[in-house]
PANU-926302 format. One line per field, with one value per residue (C-alpha): residue number from 1; x, y, z. Coordinates in steps of 0.05 Angstrom, whole numbers. Layout:
N
num	[NUM/...]
xx	[X/...]
yy	[Y/...]
zz	[Z/...]
END
This chain:
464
num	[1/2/3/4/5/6/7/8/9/10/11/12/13/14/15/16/17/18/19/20/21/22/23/24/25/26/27/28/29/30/31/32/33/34/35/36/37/38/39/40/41/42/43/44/45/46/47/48/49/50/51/52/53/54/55/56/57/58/59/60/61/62/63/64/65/66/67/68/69/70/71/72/73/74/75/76/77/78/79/80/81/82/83/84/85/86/87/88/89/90/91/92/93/94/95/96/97/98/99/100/101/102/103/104/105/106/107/108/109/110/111/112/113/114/115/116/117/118/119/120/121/122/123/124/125/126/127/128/129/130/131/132/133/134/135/136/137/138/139/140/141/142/143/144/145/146/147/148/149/150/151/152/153/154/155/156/157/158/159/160/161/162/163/164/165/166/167/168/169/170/171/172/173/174/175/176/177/178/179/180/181/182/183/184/185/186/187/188/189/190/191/192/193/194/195/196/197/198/199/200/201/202/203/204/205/206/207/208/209/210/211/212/213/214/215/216/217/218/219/220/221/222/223/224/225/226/227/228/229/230/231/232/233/234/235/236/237/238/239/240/241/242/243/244/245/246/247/248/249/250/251/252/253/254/255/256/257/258/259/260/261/262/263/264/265/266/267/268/269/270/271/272/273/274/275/276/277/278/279/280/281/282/283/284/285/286/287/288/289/290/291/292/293/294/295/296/297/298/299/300/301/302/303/304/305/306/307/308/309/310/311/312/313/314/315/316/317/318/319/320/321/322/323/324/325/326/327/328/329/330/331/332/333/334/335/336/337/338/339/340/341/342/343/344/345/346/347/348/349/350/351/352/353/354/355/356/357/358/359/360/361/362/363/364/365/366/367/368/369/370/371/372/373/374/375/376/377/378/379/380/381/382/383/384/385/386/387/388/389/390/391/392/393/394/395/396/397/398/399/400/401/402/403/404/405/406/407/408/409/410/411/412/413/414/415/416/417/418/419/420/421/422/423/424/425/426/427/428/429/430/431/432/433/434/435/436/437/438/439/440/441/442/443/444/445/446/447/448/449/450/451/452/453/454/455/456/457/458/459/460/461/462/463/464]
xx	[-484/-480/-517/-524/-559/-634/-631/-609/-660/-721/-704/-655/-665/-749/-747/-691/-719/-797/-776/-730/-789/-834/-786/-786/-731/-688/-681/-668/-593/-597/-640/-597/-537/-563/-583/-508/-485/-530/-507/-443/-442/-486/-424/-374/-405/-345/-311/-367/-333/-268/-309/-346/-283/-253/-303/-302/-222/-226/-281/-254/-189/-225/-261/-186/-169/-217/-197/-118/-111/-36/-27/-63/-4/8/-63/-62/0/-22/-86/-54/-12/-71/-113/-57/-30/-101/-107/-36/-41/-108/-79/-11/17/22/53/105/117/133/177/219/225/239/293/325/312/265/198/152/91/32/-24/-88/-117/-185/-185/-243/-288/-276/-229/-181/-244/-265/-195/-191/-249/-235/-158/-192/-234/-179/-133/-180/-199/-123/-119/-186/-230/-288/-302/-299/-367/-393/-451/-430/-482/-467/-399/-409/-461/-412/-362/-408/-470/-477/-478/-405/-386/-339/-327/-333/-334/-283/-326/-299/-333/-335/-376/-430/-418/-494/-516/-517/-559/-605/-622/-666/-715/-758/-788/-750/-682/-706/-730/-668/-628/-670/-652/-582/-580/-617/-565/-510/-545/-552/-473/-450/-501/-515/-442/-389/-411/-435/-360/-319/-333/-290/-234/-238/-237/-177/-131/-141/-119/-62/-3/7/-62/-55/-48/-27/-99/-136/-84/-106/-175/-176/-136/-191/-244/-220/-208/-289/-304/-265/-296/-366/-355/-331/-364/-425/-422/-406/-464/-511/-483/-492/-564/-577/-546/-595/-654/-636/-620/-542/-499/-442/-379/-377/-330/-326/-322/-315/-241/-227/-241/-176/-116/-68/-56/-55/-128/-140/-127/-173/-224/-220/-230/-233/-251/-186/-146/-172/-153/-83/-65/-92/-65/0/17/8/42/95/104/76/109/124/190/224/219/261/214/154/178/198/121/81/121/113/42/30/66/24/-35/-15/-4/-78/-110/-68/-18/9/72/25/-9/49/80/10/25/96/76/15/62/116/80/58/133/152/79/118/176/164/99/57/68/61/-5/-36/-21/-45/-116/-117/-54/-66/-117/-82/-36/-71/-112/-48/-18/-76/-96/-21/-32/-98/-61/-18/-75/-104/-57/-50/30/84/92/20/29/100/71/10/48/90/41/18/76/93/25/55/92/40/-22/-30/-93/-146/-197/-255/-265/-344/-333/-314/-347/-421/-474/-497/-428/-404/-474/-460/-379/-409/-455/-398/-348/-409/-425/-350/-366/-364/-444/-459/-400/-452/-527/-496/-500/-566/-632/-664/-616/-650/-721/-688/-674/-738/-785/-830/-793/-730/-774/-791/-715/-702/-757/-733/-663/-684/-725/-667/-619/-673/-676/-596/-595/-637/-617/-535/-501/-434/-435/-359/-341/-262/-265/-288/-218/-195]
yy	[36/-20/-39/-106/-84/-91/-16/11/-34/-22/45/88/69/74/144/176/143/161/234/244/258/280/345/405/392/459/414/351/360/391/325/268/308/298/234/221/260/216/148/161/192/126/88/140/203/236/233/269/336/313/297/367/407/368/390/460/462/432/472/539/518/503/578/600/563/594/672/664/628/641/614/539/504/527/516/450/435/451/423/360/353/377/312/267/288/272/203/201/213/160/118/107/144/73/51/94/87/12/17/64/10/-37/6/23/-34/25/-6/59/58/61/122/108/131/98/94/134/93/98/159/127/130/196/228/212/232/296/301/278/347/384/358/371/441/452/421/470/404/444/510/506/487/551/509/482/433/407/388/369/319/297/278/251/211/153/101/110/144/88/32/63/67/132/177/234/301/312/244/270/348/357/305/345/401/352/288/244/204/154/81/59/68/66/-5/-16/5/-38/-96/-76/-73/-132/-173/-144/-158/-226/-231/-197/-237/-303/-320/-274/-285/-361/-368/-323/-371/-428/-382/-350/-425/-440/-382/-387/-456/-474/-490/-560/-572/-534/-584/-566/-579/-534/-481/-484/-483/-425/-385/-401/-389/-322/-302/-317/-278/-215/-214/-222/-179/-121/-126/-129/-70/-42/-71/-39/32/32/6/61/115/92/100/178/193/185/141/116/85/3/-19/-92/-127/-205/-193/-265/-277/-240/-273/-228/-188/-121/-140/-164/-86/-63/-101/-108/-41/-5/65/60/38/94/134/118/118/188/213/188/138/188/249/203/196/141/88/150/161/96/24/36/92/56/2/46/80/16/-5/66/54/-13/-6/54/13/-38/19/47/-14/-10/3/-55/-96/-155/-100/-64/-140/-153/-88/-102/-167/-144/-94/-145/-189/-126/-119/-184/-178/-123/-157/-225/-263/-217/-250/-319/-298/-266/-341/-389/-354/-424/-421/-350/-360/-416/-368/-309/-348/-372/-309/-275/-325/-332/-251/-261/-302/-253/-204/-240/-263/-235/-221/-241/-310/-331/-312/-353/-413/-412/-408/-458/-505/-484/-500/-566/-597/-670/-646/-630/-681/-691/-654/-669/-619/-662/-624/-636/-583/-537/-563/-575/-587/-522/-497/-527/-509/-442/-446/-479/-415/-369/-408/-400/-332/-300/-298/-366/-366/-300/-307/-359/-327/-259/-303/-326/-292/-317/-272/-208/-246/-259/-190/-139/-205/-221/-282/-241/-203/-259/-285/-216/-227/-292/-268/-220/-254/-298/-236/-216/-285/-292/-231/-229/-305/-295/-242/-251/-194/-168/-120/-126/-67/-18/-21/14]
zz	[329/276/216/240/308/319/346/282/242/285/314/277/204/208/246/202/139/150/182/118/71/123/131/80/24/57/115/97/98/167/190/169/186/267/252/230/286/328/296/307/387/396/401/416/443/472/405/374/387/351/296/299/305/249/204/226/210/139/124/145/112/41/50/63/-8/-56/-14/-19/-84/-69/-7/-24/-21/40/62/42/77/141/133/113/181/222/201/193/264/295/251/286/348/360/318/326/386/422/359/360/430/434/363/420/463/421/387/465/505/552/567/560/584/531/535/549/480/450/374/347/299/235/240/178/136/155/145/75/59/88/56/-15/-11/9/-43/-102/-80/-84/-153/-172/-188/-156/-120/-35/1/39/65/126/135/68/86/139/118/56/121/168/131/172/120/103/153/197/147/82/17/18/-23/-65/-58/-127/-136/-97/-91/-141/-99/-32/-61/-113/-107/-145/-99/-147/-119/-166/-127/-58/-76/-105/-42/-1/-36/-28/36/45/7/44/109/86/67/141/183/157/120/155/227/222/190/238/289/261/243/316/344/299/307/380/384/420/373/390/369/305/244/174/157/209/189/111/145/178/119/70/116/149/68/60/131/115/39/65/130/90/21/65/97/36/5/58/55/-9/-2/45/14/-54/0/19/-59/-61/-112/-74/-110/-117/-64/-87/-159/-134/-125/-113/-183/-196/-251/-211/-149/-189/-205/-141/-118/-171/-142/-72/-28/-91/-63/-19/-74/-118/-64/-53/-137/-142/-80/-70/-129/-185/-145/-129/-203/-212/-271/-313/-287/-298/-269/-205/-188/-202/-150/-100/-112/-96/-50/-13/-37/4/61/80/56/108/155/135/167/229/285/277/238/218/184/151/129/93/55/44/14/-28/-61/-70/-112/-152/-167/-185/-231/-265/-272/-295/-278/-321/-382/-356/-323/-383/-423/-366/-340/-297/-260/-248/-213/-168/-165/-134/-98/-59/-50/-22/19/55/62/102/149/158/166/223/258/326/322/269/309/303/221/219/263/212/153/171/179/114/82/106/130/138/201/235/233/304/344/400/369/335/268/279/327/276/217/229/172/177/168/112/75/93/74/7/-8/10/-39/-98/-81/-87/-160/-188/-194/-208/-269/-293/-271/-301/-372/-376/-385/-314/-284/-322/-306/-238/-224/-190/-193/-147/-133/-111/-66/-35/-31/3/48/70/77/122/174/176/198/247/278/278/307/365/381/382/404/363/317/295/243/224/191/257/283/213]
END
């Protein structure tokens, strides 16, 4: 089940939301832990037990933590290759196996494995709780339903944001439930159902159009098209998803971590990192990066660390080498950052911001791609546009009206308007008005009516 479904907006949401404060307080854990349960076996009900028996290992394992203080490390060892061996095994086995065949020349048959939603977002959330109980950042949760609502609440649950337990650990037994921030998470959502349904999908199909294009028809201007554009799909897919679990998790009393800070605004790829994904970036600094060593142990080290850092990054997001390139690339311009541009960019905020802009966008295409010669044919194109100028496509196809008003919006609302609204006092006048209700409103029925009029709904970030 999506967010972006009319099931989950006229079904699911209303019977979980109105039963939530129609059940005693004792119970309301136990409630919208089935209702996760049941949002998630919606989609992929014989993966339900894998998620069940997951929880049931890392919970018995923390209980084994806080009884054997002198066996955690060992503990978290093996509790450490039991969830990475599962993430693993769905995720990569097929991987591995044609990486075999490519190293041998032996064509090896691939399994027949389905990825589990959401199962790299689940897993570190479940290794983040195991690594601070090792490092004694709280005491283990005896309450199974509490953990295993902290690991399965269905806003977050397959797309994130990774949640810490610590974050939300008073959270699971007391939670604050005012107008005030149910109101608040409605609007939330409401935005980032505006972002996913009305921007991301309307522009996902141009970029589908133009990445499926055969190359001969691909010019050097449909291939800076579809780079710019997929960089406004992916930022408006993800951020609003993001945007709605954290408006839902405000409706049931929870504070989720910001996910997004308009990280195409960035002067630099390091801030680009600490503002896009931010909860997986958090993630990988204070689970790997600092243990690594971090940049305390010399500038060789540190090098070696992000690049260990971004190449599993790359690998986070998927079993494939488009994905582990991306990652390689990202953490390539981090180096170079560190050893000569950041000067430069701290003394010309404009160029930076040509700069970054550049980079990231020649990393989305890279992202999207299908293979490594889809990202080289696109890039090429990129680079030397002048070549290629012939196509039959008419770009009316591709660029409507509506589009471009839409593309237009998108380009504003990455951060360039709100840097201005955020300025001014209409934006404080703006904000919990009557005339932002009605915006919501509006935005809203306009979902609804995409929605139940097209069926082309993606989410890029499922397949992570």
């Amino acid at each position: 089940m999506v967010f972006s479904s009319l099931i989950f907006l006229w079904i699911f949401l209303p019977i979980v939301f109105i039963g939530y404060f129609l059940v005693p307080d004792k119970l309301k854990n136990v409630f919208l832990l089935l209702g996760s349960l049941l949002f998630y076996a919606w989609g992929e009900p014989k993966y339900i037990l894998l998620m069940i028996c997951s929880i049931v290992i890392n919970y018995v394992i923390g209980l084994l933590m806080d009884m054997y203080a002198n066996r955690k490390k060992v503990l978290l060892i093996c509790d450490i290759i039991i969830n990475l061996v599962i993430l693993g095994y769905f995720k990569y086995f097929n991987f591995i196996l044609r990486i075999i065949s490519l190293g041998t020349g032996k064509e090896l048959s691939s399994a027949d494995i389905a990825l589990p939603i959401g199962i790299s977002f689940f897993t570190f959330q479940i290794l983040s709780y195991i690594i601070d109980l090792y490092r004694g950042k709280f005491k283990a949760q005896k309450n199974l339903i509490n953990l295993a609502l902290y690991i399965s609440f269905f806003p977050q649950l397959i797309a994130g944001p990774i949640v810490r337990y610590e974050d939300i650990e008073v959270q699971l037994k007391h939670r604050k439930r005012t107008t005030e921030q149910i109101a608040s998470g409605i609007r939330r959502f409401i935005y980032g159902f505006g972002k996913k349904i009305i921007l991301s999908n309307t522009i996902a199909q141009c970029v589908d159009l133009i990445f499926a294009l055969n190359y001969a028809e691909l010019t050097g201007i449909l291939a800076w098209a579809g780079a710019l554009l997929y960089a406004l799909q992916i930022y408006y897919d993800f951020s609003g998803y993001s945007d709605m679990a954290i408006g839902l998790g405000k409706m049931f009393g929870f504070e989720f971590p910001e996910n997004f800070n308009y990280p195409y605004m960035s002067s630099s790829i390091r801030e680009f990192w600490q503002r896009w994904h931010i909860s997986l970036g958090t993630w990988f600094r204070e689970y790997l990066y600092i243990p690594l060593g971090g940049n305390r142990k010399g500038k060789t080290r540190t090098y070696v660390n992000l690049t260990i850092v971004f190449f599993l990054t790359g690998l986070w997001h998927g079993a494939s080498f488009n994905f582990i390139l991306w990652g390689l690339y990202h953490g390539l311009f981090q180096i170079l950052e560190r050893l000569m541009l950041r000067v430069f960019l701290e003394k010309h905020k404009i160029l930076a911001h040509v700069y970054t802009t550049i980079v990231f966008v020649f990393g989305w295409v890279i992202f999207r791609s299908d293979d490594l010669i889809q990202a080289g044919v696109m890039v090429r194109r990129m680079l030397m546009p002048w070549e290629y100028t012939q196509s039959n496509l008419i770009m009316r196809r591709v660029f409507d009206n509506k589009t471009i008003l839409i593309i237009l919006a998108g380009v504003l609302g990455s951060g360039l308007m709100q840097r201005l609204l955020y300025k001014t006092k209409n934006y404080r006048k703006w904000k919990d008005s009557y005339l932002e209700m009605a915006y919501c409103g509006a935005i809203l029925f306009l979902c609804i009516a995409a929605l139940a009029s097209n069926t082309y709904n993606p989410f890029i970030y499922f397949r992570f």
